[in-house]
C-alpha positions as CSV (number, residue, x, y, z in Angstrom):
1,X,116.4,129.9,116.4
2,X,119.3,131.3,118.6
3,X,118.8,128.6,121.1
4,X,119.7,126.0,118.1
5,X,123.2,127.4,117.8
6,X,123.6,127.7,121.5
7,X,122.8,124.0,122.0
8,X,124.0,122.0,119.0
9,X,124.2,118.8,121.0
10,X,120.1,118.4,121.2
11,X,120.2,118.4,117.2
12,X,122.9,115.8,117.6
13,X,121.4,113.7,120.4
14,X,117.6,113.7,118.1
15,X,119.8,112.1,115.8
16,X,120.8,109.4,117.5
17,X,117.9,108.6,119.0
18,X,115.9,108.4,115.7
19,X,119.0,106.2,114.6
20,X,118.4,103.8,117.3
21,X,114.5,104.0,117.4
22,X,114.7,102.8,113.7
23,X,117.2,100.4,114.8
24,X,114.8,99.0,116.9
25,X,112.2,99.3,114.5
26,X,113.8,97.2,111.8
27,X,115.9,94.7,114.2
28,X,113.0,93.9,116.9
29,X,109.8,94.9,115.6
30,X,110.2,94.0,111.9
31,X,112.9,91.3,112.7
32,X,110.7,88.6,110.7
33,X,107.5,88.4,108.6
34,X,104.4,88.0,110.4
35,X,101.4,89.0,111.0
36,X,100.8,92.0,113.3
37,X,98.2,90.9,116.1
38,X,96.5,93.8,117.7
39,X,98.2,93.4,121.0
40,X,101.2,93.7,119.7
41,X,100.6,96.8,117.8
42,X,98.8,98.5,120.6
43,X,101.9,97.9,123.0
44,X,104.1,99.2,120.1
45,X,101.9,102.2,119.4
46,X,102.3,103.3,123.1
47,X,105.4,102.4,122.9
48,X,105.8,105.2,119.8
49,X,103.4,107.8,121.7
50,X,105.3,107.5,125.0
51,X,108.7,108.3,123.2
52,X,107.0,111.4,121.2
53,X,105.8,112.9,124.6
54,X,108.6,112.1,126.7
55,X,110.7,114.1,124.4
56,X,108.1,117.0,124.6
57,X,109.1,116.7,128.2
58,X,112.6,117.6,127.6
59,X,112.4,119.9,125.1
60,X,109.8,121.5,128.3
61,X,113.0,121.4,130.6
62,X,115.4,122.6,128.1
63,X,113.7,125.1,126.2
64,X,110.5,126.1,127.9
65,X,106.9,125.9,128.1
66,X,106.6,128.1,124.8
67,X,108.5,125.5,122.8
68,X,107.2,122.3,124.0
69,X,103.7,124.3,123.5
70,X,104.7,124.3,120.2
71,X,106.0,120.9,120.0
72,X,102.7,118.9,121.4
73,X,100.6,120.9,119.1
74,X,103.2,120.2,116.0
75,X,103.3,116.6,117.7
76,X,99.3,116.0,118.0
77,X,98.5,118.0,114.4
78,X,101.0,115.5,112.4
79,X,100.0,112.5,113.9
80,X,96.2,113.2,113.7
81,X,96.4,113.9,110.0
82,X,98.7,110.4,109.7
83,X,95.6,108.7,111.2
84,X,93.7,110.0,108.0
85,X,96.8,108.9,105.5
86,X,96.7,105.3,107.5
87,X,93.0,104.7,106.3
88,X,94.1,105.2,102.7
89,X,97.0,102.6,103.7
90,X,94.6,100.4,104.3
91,X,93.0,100.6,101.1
92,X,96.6,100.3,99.1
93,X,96.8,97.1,100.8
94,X,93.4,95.9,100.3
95,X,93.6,96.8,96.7
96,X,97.2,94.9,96.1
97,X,96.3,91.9,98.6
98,X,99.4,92.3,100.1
99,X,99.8,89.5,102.4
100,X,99.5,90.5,106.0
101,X,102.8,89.0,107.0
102,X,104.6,91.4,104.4
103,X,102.9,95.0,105.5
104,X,104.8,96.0,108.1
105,X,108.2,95.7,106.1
106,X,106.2,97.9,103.4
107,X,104.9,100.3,106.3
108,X,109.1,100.5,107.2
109,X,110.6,102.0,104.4
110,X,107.3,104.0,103.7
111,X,108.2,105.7,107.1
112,X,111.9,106.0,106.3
113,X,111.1,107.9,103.3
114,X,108.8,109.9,104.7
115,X,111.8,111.2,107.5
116,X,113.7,112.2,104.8
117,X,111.2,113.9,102.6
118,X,109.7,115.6,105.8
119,X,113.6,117.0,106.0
120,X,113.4,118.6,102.5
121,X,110.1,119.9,103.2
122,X,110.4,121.3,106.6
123,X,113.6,122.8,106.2
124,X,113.2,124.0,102.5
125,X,109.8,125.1,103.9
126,X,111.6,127.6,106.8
127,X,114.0,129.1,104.6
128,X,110.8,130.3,101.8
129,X,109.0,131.8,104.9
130,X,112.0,134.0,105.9
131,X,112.3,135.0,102.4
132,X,108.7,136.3,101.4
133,X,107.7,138.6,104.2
134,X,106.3,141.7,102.9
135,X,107.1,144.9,104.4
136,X,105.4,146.1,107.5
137,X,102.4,148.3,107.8
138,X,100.1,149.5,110.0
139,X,95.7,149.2,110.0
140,X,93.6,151.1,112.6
141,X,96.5,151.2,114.9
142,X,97.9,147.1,114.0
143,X,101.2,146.4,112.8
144,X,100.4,144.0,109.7
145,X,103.3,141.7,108.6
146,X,101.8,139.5,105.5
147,X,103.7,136.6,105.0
148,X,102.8,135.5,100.9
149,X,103.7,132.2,101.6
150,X,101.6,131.5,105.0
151,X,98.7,133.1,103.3
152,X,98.9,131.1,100.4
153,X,99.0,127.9,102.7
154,X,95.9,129.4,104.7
155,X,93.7,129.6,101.8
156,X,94.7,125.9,101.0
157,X,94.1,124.6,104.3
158,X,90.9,125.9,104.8
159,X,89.7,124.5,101.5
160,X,91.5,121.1,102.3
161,X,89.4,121.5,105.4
162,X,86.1,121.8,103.2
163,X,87.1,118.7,101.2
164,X,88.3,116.6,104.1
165,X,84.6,117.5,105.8
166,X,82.4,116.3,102.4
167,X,84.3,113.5,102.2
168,X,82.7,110.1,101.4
169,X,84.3,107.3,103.0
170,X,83.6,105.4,99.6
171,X,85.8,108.2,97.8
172,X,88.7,106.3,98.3
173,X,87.6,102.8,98.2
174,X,86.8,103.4,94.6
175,X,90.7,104.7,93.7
176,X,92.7,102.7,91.3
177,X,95.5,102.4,92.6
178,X,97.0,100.6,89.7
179,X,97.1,104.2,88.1
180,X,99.2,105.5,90.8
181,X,102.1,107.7,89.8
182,X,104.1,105.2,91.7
183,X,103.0,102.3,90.2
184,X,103.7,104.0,86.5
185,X,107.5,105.0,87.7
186,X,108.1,101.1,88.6
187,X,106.7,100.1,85.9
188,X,108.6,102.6,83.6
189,X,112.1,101.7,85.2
190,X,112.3,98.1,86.3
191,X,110.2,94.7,84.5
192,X,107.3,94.0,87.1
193,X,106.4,90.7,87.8
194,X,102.9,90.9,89.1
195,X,103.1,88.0,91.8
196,X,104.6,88.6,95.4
197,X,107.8,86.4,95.9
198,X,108.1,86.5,100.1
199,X,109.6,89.7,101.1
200,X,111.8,90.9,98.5
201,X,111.3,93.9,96.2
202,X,113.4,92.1,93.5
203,X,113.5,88.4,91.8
204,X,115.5,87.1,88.8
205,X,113.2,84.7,86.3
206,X,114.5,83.2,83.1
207,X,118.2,85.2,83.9
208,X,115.9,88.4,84.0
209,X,115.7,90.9,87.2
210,X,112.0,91.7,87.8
211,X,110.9,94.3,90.5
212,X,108.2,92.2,92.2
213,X,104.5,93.6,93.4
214,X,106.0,94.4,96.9
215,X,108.2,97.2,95.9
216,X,105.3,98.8,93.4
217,X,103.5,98.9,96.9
218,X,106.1,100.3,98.4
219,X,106.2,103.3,95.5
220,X,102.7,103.9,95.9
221,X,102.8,104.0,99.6
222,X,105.3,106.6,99.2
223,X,103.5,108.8,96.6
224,X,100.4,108.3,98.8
225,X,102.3,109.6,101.3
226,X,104.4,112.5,99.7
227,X,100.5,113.7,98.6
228,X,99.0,114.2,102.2
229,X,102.6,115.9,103.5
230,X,101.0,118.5,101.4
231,X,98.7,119.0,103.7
232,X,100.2,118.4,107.6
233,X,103.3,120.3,106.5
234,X,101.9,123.9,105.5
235,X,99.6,123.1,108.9
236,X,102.6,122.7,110.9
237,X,104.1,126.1,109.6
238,X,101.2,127.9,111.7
239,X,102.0,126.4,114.8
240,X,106.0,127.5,114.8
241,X,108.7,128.6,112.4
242,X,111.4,126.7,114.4
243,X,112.6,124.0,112.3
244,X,114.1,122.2,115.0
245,X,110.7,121.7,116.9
246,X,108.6,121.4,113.6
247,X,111.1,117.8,112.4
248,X,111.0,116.6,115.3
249,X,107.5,116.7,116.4
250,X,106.9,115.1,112.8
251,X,109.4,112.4,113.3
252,X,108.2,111.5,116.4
253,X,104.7,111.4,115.5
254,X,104.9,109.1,112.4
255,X,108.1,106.8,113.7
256,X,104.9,104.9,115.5
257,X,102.5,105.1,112.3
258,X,103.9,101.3,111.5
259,X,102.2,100.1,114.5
260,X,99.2,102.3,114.5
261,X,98.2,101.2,111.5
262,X,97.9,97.5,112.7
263,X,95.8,98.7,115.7
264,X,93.4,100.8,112.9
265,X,92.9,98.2,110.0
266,X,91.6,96.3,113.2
267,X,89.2,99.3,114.2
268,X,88.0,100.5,111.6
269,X,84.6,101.2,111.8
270,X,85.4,103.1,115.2
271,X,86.6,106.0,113.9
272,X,83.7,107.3,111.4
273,X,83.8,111.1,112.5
274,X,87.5,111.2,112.9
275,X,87.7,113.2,109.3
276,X,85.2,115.8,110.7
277,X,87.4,116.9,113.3
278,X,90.7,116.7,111.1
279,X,88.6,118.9,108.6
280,X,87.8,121.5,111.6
281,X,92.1,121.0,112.9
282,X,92.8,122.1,108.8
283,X,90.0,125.1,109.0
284,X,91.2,126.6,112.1
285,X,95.1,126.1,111.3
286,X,94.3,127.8,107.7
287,X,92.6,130.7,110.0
288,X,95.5,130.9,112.4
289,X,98.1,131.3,109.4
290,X,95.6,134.0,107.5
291,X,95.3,136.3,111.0
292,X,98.7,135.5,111.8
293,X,99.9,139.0,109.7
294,X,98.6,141.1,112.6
295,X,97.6,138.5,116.0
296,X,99.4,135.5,116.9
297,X,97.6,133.5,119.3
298,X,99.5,131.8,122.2
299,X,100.9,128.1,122.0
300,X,98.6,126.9,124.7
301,X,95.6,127.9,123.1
302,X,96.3,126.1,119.6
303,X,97.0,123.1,121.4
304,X,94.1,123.0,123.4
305,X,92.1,124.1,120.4
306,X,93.8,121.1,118.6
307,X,93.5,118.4,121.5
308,X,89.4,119.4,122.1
309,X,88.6,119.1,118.8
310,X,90.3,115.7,118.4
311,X,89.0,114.5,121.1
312,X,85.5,115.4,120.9
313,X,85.6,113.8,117.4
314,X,86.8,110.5,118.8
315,X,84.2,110.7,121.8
316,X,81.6,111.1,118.8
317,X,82.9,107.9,116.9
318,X,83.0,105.5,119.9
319,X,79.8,106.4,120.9
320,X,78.4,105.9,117.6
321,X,80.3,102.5,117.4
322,X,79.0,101.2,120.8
323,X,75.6,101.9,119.9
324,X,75.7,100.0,116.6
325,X,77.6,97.2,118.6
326,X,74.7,97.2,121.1
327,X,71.9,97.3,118.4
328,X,73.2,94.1,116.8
């Protein structure tokens, strides 16, 4: 954390970028309605990717192998578990039938309250670590420094992990998401209009101001999301306990979620064991915080734990969907 202090200007300069990447974001890429072809997500998402590792790059330069260790594996854990939370997306969408031309501007502010609730969780986060460190002892010759917080998040990672790997992929095809805690707070502070009226999240009928269906999406999208930070955020916490590296390596990895999910709800079926290696990223993250009282693995070796894993469950899925393409 001393490095922070030292070098003030790097907190300053993420800022502005972030300010001008969602600049960008709103004024270029969402500067109309329309539907999101897959070419244009796909250049967008490498777009997103590029900026997240080129940033890695500096924070190499600046800080040191250790810390951008720490930041590709933050980086790559975040936007892996996204890729989970972008399927249920898809579902919200499906289950509203909200026009394809209107997504991306609910996909915007979905992401822009997700920066600011990754803030309060990240930083709030930090400060409860520091504060419930129990005092040190010694085991066979170990110092042991139990953290009650980290353990408490290991336990629920691992079983998060168990879940995530019995999954059905019709578990969440069946949700109602008219039930939604964020479709029962519109509903309980604004009139809802259950038609879409273009792109606003507000209409006046009869003299009346009705919220429309686009901003109940919106709420759930949020919720939806606010649910699975429960998850990738005590998974980050194993990784580092910088908050510096941990908010930006989550900013960076979901500014790009927008266009990612364009490229996904047009690939679908091409990622079928993608949850079995997210369930194996949230087992061995839960392990890593649980032995972290007494052995703390290097940075390298999380993230190549992290990287072979991920990629060994997207090999699996493209092979499976080639062979099913072929068979047809």
């Amino acid at each position: 954390m001393e490095y922070i202090q030292d070098k003030s200007y790097a907190l300053i300069g993420f800022a502005v970028i972030i300010i001008a990447l969602l600049a960008i974001d709103l004024f270029v890429f969402n500067k109309e309605a329309h539907k999101v072809s897959t070419k244009e997500a796909l250049n967008w998402s490498i777009v997103w990717i590029g900026i997240g590792l080129l940033f890695g790059g500096y924070i190499y330069l600046d800080f040191g192998a250790e810390k951008a260790s720490d930041y590709y594996a933050a980086f790559i854990i975040e936007k892996a578990l996204s890729v989970d939370n972008l399927f249920v997306f898809i579902l919200v969408f499906k289950y509203f039938k909200v026009p394809d031309k209107y997504q991306h501007k609910v996909l915007f502010y979905g992401i822009l309250g997700a920066i600011i609730l990754r803030a309060l969780f990240i930083f709030f986060g930090v400060a409860l670590i520091e504060l419930t460190f129990l005092p040190t002892f010694s085991v066979l010759g170990y110092e042991v420094k139990i953290n009650v917080i980290l353990t408490i998040f290991g336990f629920f990672l691992i079983y998060a992990g168990i879940q995530t790997f019995g999954q059905n992929d019709q578990d969440d095809s069946a949700k109602d998401f008219s039930r939604s805690l964020g479709t029962r707070l519109i509903h309980k502070i604004f009139r809802v209009d259950s038609n879409y009226h273009g792109s606003n999240f507000f209409v006046r009928i009869n003299g009346k101001r009705f919220a429309t269906q686009l901003l109940v999406v919106v709420a759930v999208i949020e919720f939806t999301d606010l649910l699975f930070a429960v998850d990738s955020i005590p998974a980050i916490f194993a990784i580092s306990n910088d908050p510096v590296i941990l908010y930006t390596s989550n900013i960076f990895a979901i500014l790009g979620l927008r266009s990612l999910y364009f490229l996904l709800a047009n690939s679908f079926d091409m990622f079928h064991y993608l949850h079995y290696g997210l369930s194996f990223i949230l087992g061995f993250v839960g392990v890593k915080m649980l032995i972290s009282a007494f052995y703390h693995p290097p940075a390298y070796i999380s993230l190549t734990v992290i990287i072979s894993i991920l990629a060994i469950s997207i090999i699996a899925s493209w092979k499976r969907y080639k062979s099913l393409q072929e068979s047809k």
